[in-house]
N, C-alpha and C positions, 0 to 999 in steps of 0.2 A: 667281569670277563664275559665274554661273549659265548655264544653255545658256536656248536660244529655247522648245525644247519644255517646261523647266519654268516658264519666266517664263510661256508660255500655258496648263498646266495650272494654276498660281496665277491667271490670270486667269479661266478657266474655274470658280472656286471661287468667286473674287467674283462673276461673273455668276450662278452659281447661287443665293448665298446673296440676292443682291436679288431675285432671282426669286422665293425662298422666302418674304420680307417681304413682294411684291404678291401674290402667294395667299395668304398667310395673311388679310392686310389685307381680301381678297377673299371671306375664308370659306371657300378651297379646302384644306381643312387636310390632308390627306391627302397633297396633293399639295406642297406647301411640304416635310412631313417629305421626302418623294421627295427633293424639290431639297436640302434641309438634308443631306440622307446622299448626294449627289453632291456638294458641295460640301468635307464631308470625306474623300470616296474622290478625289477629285482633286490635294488637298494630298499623300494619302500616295500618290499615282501619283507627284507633282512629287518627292519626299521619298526614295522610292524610285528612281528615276532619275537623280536629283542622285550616287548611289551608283553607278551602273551595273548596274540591277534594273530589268528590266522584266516585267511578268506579262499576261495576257490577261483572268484570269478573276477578276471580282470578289472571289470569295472567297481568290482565292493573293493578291491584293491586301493583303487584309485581312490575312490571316497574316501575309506579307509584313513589314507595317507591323510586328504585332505583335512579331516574332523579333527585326528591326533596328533597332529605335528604343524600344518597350515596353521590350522583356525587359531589355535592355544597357543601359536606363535616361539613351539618349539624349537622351530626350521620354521626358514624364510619361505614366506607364502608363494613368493615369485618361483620356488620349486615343487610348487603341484601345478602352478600356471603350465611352466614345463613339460609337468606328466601330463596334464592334460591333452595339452598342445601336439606329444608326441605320441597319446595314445591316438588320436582324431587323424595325427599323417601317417602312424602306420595303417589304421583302420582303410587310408584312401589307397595306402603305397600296396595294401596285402589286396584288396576287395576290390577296387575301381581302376577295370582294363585299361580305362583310358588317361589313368590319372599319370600328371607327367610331373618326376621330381628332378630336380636341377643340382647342381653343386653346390652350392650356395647353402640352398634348403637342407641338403643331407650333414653339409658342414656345423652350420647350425646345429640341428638337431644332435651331433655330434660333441661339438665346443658346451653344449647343456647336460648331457650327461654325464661327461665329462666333472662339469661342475657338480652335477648331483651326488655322483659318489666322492667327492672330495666333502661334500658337504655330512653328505650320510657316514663317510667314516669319521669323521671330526665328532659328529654328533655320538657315534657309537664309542670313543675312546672318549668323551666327557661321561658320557653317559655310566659304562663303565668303573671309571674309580670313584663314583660316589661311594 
């Protein structure tokens, strides 16, 4: 069984990723990546807690995820490429005035999320009835 905190970090993931779908839909594409890279830093907060790991800082996060789930081939490795990937476009899409994200990109980053909480919840209901 999962605890309360991670059942509302997974939900915090699907609230983000709808959110990422009405800016995108909106033209806010920048900002969609944002929410698409909260959406998987959320899963690997719920993912990592489900363990008894909790961090502060986005980046121990991210390692985090990568060391306990990546490396040990928990979860497919190609889903911290992902966090990576989408912690580096929000870092440009929040921080860098001049940074220009496209449809494409925001989709992207979107269609990955997407997969990460299908993945993180899969993992959390195996996880689970052991």
């Amino acid at each position: 069984m999962i605890s309360k905190q991670v059942a509302a970090m997974l939900d915090k993931a699907r609230d983000s990723i709808g959110a990422a779908h009405l800016l995108a839909e909106g033209g806010f594409y920048a900002v969609a990546v944002s929410q698409a890279y909260y959406a998987m830093f959320y899963c690997a907060q719920a993912l990592l807690l489900q363990h008894g790991q909790s961090f502060s800082k986005h980046s121990a996060v991210v390692a985090g995820f990568g060391k306990q789930f990546a490396a040990t081939q928990r979860m497919a490795p190609e889903l911290h490429r992902f966090l990576l990937d989408a912690f580096e476009a929000r870092q440009s899409a929040d921080y860098d005035q001049f940074a220009e994200v496209c449809a494409e990109d925001a989709q992207e980053h979107i269609r990955r999320a997407e997969e990460f909480l299908t993945a993180a919840e899969n993992y959390l209901s195996k996880d689970t009835q052991k």
